[in-house]
Structures are given as C-alpha cells and as structure tokens.
C-alpha positions as CSV (number, residue, x, y, z in Angstrom):
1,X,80.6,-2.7,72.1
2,X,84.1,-3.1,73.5
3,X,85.5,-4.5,70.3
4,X,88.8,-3.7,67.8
5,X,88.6,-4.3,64.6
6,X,91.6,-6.1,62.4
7,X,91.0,-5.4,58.9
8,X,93.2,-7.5,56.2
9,X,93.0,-5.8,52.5
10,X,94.3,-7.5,49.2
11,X,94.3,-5.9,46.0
12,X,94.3,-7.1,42.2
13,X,94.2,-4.8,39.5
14,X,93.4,-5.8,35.7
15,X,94.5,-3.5,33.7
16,X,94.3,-3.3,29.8
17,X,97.6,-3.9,28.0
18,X,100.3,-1.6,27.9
19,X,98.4,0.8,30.6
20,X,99.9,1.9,33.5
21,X,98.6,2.1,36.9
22,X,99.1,5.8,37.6
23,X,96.7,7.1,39.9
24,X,97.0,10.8,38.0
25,X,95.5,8.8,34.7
26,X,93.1,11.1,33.2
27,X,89.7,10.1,33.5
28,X,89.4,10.8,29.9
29,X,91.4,7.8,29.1
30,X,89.2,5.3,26.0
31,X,90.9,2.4,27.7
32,X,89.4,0.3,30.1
33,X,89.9,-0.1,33.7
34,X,89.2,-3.2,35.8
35,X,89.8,-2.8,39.2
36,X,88.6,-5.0,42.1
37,X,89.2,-5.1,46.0
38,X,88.8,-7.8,47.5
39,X,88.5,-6.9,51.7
40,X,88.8,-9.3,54.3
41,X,87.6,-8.2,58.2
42,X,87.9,-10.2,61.5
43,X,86.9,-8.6,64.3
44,X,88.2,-9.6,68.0
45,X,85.9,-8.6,70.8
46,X,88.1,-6.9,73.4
47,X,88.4,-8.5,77.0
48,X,86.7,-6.5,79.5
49,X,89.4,-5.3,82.2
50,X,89.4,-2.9,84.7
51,X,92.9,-3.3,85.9
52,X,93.8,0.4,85.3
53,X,90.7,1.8,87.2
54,X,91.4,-0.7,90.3
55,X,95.3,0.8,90.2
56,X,93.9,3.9,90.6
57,X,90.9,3.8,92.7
58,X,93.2,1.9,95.1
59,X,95.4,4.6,95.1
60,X,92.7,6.8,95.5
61,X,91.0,5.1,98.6
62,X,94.4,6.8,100.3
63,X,93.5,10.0,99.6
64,X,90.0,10.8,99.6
65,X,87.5,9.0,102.0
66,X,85.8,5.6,100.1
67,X,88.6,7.0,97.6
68,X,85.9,9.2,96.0
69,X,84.2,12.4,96.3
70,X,80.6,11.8,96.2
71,X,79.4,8.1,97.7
72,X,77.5,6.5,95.2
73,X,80.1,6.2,92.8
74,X,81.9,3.8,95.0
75,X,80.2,0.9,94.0
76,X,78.8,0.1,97.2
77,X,75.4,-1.1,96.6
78,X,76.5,-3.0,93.3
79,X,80.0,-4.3,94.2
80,X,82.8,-4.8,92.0
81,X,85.3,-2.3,90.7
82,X,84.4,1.1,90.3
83,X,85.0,2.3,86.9
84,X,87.6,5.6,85.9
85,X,86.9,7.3,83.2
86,X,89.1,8.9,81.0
87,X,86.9,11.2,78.5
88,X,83.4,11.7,77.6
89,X,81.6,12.5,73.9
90,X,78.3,12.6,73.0
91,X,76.4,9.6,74.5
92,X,79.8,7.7,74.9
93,X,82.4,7.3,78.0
94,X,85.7,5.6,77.8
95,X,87.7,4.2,81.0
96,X,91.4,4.4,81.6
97,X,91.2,0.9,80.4
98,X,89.7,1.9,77.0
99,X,86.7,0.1,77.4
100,X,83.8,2.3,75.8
101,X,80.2,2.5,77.2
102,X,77.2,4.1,76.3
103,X,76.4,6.3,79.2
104,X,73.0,6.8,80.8
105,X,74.0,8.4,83.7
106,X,74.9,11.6,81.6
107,X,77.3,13.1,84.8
108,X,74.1,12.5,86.5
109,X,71.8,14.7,84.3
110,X,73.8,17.6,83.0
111,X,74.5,16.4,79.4
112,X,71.4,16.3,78.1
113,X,72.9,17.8,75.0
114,X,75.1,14.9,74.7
115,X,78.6,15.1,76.7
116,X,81.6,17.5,75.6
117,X,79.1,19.3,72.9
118,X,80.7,21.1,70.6
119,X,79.1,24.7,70.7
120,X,79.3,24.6,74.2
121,X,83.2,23.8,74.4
122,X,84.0,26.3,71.7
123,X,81.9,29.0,73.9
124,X,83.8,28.2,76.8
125,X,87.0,28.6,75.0
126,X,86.2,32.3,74.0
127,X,84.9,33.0,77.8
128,X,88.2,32.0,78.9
129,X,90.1,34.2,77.3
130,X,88.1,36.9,79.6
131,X,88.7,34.9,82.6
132,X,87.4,31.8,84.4
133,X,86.2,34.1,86.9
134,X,85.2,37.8,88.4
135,X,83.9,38.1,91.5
136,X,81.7,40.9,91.0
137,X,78.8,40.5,88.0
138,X,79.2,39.9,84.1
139,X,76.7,40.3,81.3
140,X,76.1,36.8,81.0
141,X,74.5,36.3,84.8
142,X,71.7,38.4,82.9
143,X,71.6,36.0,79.7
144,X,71.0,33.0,81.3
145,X,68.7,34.9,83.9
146,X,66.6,36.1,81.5
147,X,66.6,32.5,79.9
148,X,65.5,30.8,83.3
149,X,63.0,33.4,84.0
150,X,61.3,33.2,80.4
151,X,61.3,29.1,80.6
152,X,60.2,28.1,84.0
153,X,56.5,28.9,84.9
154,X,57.3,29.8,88.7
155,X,60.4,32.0,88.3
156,X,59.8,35.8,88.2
157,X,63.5,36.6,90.0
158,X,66.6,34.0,90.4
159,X,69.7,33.6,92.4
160,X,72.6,31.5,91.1
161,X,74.6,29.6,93.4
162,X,77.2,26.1,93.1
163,X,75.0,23.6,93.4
164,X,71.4,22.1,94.2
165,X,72.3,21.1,97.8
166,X,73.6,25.1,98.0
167,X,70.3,26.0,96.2
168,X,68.2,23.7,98.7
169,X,69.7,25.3,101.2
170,X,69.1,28.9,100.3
171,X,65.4,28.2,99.4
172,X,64.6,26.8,102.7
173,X,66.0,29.8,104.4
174,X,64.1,32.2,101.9
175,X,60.8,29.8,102.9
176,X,61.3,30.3,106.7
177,X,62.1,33.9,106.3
178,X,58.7,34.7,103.9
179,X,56.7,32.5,106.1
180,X,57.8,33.5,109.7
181,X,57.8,29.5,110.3
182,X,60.0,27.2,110.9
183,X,58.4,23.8,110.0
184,X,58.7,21.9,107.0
185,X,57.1,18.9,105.1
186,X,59.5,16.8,102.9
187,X,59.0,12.9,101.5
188,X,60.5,9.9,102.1
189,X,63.3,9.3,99.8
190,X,63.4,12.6,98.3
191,X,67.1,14.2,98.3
192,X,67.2,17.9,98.4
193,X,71.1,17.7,99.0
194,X,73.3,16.8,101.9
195,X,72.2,20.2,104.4
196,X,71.3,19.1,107.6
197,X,67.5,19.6,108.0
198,X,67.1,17.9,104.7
199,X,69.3,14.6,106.1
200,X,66.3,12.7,106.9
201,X,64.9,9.6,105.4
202,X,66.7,11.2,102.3
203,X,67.1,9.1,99.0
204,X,70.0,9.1,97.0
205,X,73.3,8.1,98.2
206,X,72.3,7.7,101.5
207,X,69.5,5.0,100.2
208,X,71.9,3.7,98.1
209,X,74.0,3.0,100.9
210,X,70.9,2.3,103.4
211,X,72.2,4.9,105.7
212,X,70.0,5.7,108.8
213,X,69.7,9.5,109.5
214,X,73.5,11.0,109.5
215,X,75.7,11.1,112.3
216,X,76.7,14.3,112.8
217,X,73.8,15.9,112.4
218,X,72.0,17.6,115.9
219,X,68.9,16.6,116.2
220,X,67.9,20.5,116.8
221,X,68.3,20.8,113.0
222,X,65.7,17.9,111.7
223,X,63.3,18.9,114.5
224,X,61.5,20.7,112.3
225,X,61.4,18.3,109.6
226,X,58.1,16.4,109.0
227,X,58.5,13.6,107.0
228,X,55.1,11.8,104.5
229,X,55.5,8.7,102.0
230,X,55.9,10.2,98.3
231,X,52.4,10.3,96.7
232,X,50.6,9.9,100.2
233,X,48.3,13.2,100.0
234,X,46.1,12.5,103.6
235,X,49.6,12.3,105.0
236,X,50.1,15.3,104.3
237,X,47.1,16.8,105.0
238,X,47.2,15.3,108.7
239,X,50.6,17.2,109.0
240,X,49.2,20.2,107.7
241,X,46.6,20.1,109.9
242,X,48.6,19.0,113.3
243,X,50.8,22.1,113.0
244,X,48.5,24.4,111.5
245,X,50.3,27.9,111.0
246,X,53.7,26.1,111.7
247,X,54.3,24.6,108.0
248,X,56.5,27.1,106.4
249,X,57.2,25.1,102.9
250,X,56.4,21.6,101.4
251,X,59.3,20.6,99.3
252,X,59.6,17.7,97.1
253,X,61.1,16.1,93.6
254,X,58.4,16.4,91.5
255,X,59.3,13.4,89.7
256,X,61.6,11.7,92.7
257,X,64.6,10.3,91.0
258,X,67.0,9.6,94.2
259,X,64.6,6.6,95.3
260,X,64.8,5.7,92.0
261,X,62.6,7.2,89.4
262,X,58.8,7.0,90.6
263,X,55.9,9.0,88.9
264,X,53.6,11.1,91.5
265,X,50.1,10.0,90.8
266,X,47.7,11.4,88.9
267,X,45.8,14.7,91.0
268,X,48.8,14.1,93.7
269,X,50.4,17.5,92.5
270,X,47.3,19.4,92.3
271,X,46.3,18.5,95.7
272,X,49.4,19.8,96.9
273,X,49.1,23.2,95.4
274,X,45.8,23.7,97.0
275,X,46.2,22.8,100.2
276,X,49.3,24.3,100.6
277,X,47.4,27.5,99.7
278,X,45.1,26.8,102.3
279,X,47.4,26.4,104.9
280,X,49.9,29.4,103.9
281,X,52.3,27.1,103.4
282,X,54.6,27.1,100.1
283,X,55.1,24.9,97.8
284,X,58.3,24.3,96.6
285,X,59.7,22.1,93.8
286,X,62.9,20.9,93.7
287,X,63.7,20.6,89.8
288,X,67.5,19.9,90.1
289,X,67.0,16.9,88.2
290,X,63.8,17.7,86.4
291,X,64.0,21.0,85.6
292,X,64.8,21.7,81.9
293,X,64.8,17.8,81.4
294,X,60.9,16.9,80.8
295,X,59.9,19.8,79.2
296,X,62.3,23.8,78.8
297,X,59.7,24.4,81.6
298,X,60.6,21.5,83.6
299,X,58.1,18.9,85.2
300,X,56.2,22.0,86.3
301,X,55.0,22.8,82.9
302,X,55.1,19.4,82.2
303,X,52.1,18.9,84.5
304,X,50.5,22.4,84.5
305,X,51.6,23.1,88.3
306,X,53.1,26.3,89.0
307,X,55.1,26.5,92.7
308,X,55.9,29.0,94.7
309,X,59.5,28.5,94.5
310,X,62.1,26.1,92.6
311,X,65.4,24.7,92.9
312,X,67.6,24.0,89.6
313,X,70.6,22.7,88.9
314,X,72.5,20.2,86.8
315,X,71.4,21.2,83.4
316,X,71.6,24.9,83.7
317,X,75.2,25.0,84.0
318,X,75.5,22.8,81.2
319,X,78.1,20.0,83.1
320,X,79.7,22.6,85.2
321,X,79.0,23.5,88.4
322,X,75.5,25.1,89.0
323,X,72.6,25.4,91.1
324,X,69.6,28.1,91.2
325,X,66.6,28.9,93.1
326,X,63.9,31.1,92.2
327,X,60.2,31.9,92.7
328,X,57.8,34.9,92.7
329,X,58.7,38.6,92.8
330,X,57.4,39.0,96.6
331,X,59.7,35.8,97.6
332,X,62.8,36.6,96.3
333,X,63.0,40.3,97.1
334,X,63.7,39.2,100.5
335,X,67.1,37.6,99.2
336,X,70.2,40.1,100.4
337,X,71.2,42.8,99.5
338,X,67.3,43.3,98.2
339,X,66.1,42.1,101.7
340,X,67.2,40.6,104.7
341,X,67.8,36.7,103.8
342,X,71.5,36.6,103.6
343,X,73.2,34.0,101.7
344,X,76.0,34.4,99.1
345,X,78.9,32.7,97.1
346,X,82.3,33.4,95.8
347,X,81.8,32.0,92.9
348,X,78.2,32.3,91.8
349,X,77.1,32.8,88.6
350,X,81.1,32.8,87.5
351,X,80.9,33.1,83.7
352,X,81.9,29.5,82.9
353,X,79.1,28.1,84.0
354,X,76.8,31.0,82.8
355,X,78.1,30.3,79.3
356,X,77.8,26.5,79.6
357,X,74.1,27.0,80.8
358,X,73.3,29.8,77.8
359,X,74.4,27.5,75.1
360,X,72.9,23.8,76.6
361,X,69.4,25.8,76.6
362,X,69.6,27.5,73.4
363,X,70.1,23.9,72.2
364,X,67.2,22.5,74.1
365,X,64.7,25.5,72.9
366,X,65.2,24.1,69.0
367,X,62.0,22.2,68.0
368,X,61.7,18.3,68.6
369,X,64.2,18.1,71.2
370,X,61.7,16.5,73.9
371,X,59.9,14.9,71.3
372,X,63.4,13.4,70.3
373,X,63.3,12.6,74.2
374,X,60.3,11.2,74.5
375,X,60.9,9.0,71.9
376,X,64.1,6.9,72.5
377,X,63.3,6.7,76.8
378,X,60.1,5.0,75.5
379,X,61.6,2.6,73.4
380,X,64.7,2.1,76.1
381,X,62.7,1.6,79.1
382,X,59.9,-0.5,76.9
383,X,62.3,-2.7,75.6
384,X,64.3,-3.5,78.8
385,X,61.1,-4.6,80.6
386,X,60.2,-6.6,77.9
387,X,63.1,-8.2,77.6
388,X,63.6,-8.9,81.5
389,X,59.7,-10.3,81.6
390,X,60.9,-12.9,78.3
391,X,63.7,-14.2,80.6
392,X,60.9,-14.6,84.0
393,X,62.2,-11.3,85.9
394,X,60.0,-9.4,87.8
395,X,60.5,-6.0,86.7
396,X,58.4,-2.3,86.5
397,X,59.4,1.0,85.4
398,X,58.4,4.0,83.7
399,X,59.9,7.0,81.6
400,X,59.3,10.7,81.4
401,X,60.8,12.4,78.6
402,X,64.3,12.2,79.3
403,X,64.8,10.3,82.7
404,X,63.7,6.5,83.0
405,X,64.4,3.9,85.7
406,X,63.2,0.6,86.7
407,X,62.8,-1.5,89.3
408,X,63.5,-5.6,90.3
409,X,59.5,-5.8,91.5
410,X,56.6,-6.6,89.9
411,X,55.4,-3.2,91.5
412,X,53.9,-1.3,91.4
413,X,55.9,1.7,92.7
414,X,54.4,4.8,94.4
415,X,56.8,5.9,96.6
416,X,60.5,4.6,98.7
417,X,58.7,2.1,100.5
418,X,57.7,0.2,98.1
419,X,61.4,0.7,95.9
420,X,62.8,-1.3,98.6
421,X,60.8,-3.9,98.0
422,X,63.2,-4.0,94.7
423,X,65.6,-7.8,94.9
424,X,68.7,-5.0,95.1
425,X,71.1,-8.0,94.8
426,X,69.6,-8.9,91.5
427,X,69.6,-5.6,90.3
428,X,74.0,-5.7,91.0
429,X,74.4,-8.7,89.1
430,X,72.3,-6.7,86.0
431,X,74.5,-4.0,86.9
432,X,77.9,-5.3,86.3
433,X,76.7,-7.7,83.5
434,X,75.4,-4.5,81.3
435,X,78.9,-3.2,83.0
436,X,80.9,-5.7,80.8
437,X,78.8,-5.1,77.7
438,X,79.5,-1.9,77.2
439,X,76.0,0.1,79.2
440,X,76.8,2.6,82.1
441,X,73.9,2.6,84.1
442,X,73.4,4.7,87.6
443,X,75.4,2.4,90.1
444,X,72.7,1.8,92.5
445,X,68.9,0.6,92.0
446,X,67.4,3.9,93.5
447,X,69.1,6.5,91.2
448,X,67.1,7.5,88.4
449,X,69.0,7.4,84.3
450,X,68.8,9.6,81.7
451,X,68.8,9.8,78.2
452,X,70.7,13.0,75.7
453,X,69.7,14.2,72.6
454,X,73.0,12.2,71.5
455,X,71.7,8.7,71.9
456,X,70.9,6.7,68.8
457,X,68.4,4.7,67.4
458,X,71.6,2.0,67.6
459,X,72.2,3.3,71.1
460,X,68.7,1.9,72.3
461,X,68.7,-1.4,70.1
462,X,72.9,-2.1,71.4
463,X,71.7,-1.5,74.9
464,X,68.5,-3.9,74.7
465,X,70.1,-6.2,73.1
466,X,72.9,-6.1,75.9
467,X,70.4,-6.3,78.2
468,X,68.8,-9.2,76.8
469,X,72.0,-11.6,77.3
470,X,72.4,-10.3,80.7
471,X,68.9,-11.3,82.0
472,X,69.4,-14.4,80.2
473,X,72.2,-14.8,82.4
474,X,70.5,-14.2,85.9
C-alpha cells in the first residue's frame, strides 16, 4: 500500500537503413519499423512513519484538550500515534506523512459516496458563489426536504439542525412535549450524542474510553432516564410496565454501532413498536448512522418498522455538518413557530450542507448502489473472520449493507455486555498492525466501520490480505 515506485527505462530502436527516427514519419512509410522497449521496475516499499502527525498532534495537545476535538480520535483505547490527515479521495486518506490508507471510517459515515466526490464538490462551488450562508431560508432547505420526506418511511415533516447530538436533543424535547411525560427508555451502549439525559451508560467515545457516567452532569437530568440491555425486550416491558403512563419515548440505534456494530434480533424491533403503542409511548429511532446507509429508507425500511419519530445525520449533509429529526405530521407541528416546542439554530439548513446532502442522495437513489453495498461489506467482513479463525483468533462479526464491525470473541454478541467481553488489547495490536499496512479502521473496538460506493474489488482483497499478515503476527 504505502509503496513508491522507481521505474528504470532503456530503449533500442532498429531501424531499417538510411531511415530516420522522426517521430512525425508518416505512417504511410513501405519501410519497416522495429522498435522495442525494454522496461525495468523496482519498487521500494515506503517506511511507515508518523513523525509529521506526532509534531503536530503534540503541538496540538497545547491547544485543544487530549489535543483533539472529538475523543476517540485520540488513540486512547488503541495506543500509539494518532494519525493527521492531509486530504481525502474516494475510498483513500493520505497523512501529513504521505502514507496512504484505505479508509473504513469514511469521516465516520458521511462519505458513503466515496470522499471528496466530484459532483458534490463542483455543487458546492456554484453554491458558494451565492454564499456559505443566509440566515433566513433558501430553496434548497425544500429540495432536500422533499428528498428526506419521500425516502424515509416515518418522516411526514423535518427539521434541520447541526448535528445528531443537536437532533437527539430536539427529538427528546418534541417527545416530552407530545407525550406530556417526562420519562424515557434508552439501551445500554447506544449513543444518541453528548446531551445530558442521554450521558448514561452511553457507547461510543465514552465506551471507547470506559468512561463511567460524566462528571458534570446533575443527576436531575438522567433521573428520568431508564436504561435496558440492547435486544433485551422483557426489560423493556418491565419498565414499561413500572412507570406506566410515565414513558414518554423509547429511543435507540436500530442497528447500535457506538458499542460496536451488533444486529437487534430477529422480532426485537417489532416487539418494540407494539408495545410502545400499547403503552402511549413513542418509538423513536435514531438513524444518524443508519439512516440512508442500509437502504435510501434507512434501517427502518430495511426491516419494515416504521417509528414515530427519527433522528438523521451524517449522510444527509453529505460530509458537512448536518443533523435532522422528523416524524409524523401531528408530532412535528408542535416544533416552533408551528407550535410551542422551541428549539432553533443559526445555521440550520445553511445551503452548504443542503447542497452536499441533495447531491450524496441523488447519487444513492441510482440503481445497485446498496446492492453494490451489500456486496463488498460481505466479502470484507467474511474474509477478515476467516482469516483471523486460520491464524487461531477468536473473532465474530456481522455486516449490514454498508456498516460492518467485528469483535475479538467467539460471541456471540447481542448487546454492550457482551462487546466487552471483546480481548480490547488484542484488538489495538490489530489496530496499529492494519495501521502500518495501509487500512484505517475506527480507532477503538466498539465503533462500528463503513464501507463507500468507492471501495474496490482490490480494496477488499488489499485489506484481507493486510489483515491476514497482521493476525499472523498476534
């Protein structure tokens, strides 16, 4: 992967006599020409170094706290040096060192198009020329809108905001305000963004990390959240039932990938969805990750559940900042200025974003694409555990579409509990050996990966290969 290439060229020309050996001859010429090349290539793997990105990051641990601006890329769970990277294209990053990497973190889920796209950078050129910003609305809120709207099974009306810990946010306060109630049911490992009432046995960077609940965080505002194991349905139902009429909202990942990625049974969805009706209580998916990634519908037509509300993110803003939430008519007309629920944003649905998000989904609504999906996860995530049983690892995982992960178990895994069962220090020394090979995988065993409709067929076989000699080397 991280290789130069020196290439030596000789050349001998035999030419009949008395010709010469203008290029401009004319074709027409009866005379023969005998040409031959004879090419000579050596080819000297480049050392892995990450001298550049330590001179920085070290620099930058002055500046911002853990010298980053979001945990998990610090490295902490995996150890070594954090990587800097320097530009992005297609499935490919390249650090400030120059080492190149095929990326399966894909800026954690946006570029499922494949990063720096081409159609979506020349869109965002024109849009520029307007502005990066208005403050007040713009036609292409209503594109994208109407896009969102006519994709996702439970969106009848949908508010854009920043981010998914901004749209987690805002959908708990809508939940509360429809319902009257205050309490809500959320699962063990699921992240739903750093707010406080969602700060509690959260996945994500604080698993990563294996940070108890936050400091900082009054205990007046997780009161009212009730925690159940992913996947655990008479859990649930014991909750419901304990504070009947107080469960505003049941919120979870449908596919949680910040515990790593874990599948919810089969009938574990459906079960939800009717005894949340039961109860009054909504059902809310959070589809930051999924949404628009394992189907245009997200994991909720992926599995034939329709919510009462969603959360989106990530992909919708096409690898700029984003976030959304949205549900039925009823719900949302109690968002402000249509209803009392106040939330707002200074730069929601700014027109950068909107375009970034219009183009990434007219991409994704061509035919294949999730077949294309479907496809190389499969034969990523198939040939990674089969390559880590050869070498006598313990491993499971699984795939959906486009988001895989794995796990150092033998498994199997239903829900955080048993991801922590994962040898964690086992999974940093795979970590930084793919690292050095040229694979940029999530830095921390309970973050899910994703595949782009840029990855190769020589993608997947360089990556199992690489990660052939690195369990080799366990």
């Amino acid at each position: 992967m991280a290789s130069t290439s020196v290439v030596g060229l000789s050349w001998r020309s035999n030419l009949s006599p008395g010709l010469s050996s203008n290029p401009c001859l004319s074709q027409s010429s009866p005379r023969r020409v005998s040409s031959q090349i004879k090419m000579t290539i050596s080819v000297e793997k480049k050392k892995f170094t990450l001298e550049k990105s330590e001179e920085i990051f070290n620099a930058a641990k002055d500046l911002m706290p853990g010298g980053v601006n979001s945990p998990v890329r610090a490295f902490k769970s995996v150890g070594g040096q954090p990587i800097v990277i320097d530009s992005v294209k297609g499935s490919h990053m390249w650090d400030v060192d120059g080492n190149e990497y095929i990326d399966y973190v894909g800026s954690w889920g946006p570029a499922i198009i494949g990063h720096a796209d081409d159609k979506v950078l020349a869109a965002l050129a024109e849009t520029m020329m307007k502005g990066t910003s208005f403050g007040a609305p713009c036609i292409l809120e209503n594109v994208l809108a109407e896009m969102v709207i006519s994709a996702v099974p439970s969106i009848e009306m949908v508010r854009f905001v920043n981010s998914g810990t901004e749209a987690c946010m805002g959908v708990l306060r809508l939940a509360r305000a429809f319902t009257g109630r205050q309490k809500v049911i959320k699962f063990e490992g699921c992240y739903h963004g750093h707010a406080d009432p969602f700060l509690v046995k959260a996945g994500s960077g604080v698993a990563t990390l294996g940070l108890p609940d936050s400091p900082g965080v009054p205990k007046a505002a997780t009161f009212d959240t009730l925690i159940s194991p992913f996947n655990d349905i008479s859990t649930v139902e014991n909750l419901l039932k304990t504070n009947q009429g107080e469960i505003a909202a049941v919120i979870l990942e449908p596919v949680v990938g910040n515990a790593g990625f874990i599948k919810p049974k089969p009938g574990f969805l459906n079960a939800l969805r009717q005894i949340t009706k039961e109860n009054g209580a909504l059902l809310i998916f959070d589809e930051v990750m999924t949404g628009f990634r394992l189907a245009y519908g997200g994991a909720q037509e992926y599995f034939g559940i329709t919510p009462d509300l969603s959360t989106l993110g990530k992909i919708i803003g096409g690898g700029l900042p984003v976030g959304a939430y949205g549900g039925r008519r009823e719900i949302m007309e109690m968002v402000a200025p249509a209803g009392p629920m106040y939330q707002a944003g200074t730069l929601s649905g700014n027109p950068l974003a909107m375009t970034a998000g219009i183009q990434t989904l007219k991409r994704l609504k061509e035919p294949g694409c999730y077949q294309y999906l479907d496809k190389i996860t499969g034969e990523l995530i198939q040939g990674i555990l089969d390559a880590g049983k050869r070498a006598g690892h313990q491993l499971c995982g699984s795939y959906v579409r486009g988001m895989f992960g794995f796990f150092f178990t033998g498994g199997p895994v239903y829900d955080f509990g048993d991801a922590k069962k994962s040898d964690t220090s086992k999974f940093a020394r795979f970590y930084r050996g793919m690292l050095e090979e040229g694979v940029y995988l999530a830095p921390s065993q309970f973050e899910a990966g994703f595949t782009s409709l840029t990855h190769t067929k020589e993608d997947i076989t360089r990556t199992i290969e690489a990660a052939e000699r690195v369990f080799q080397q366990l």
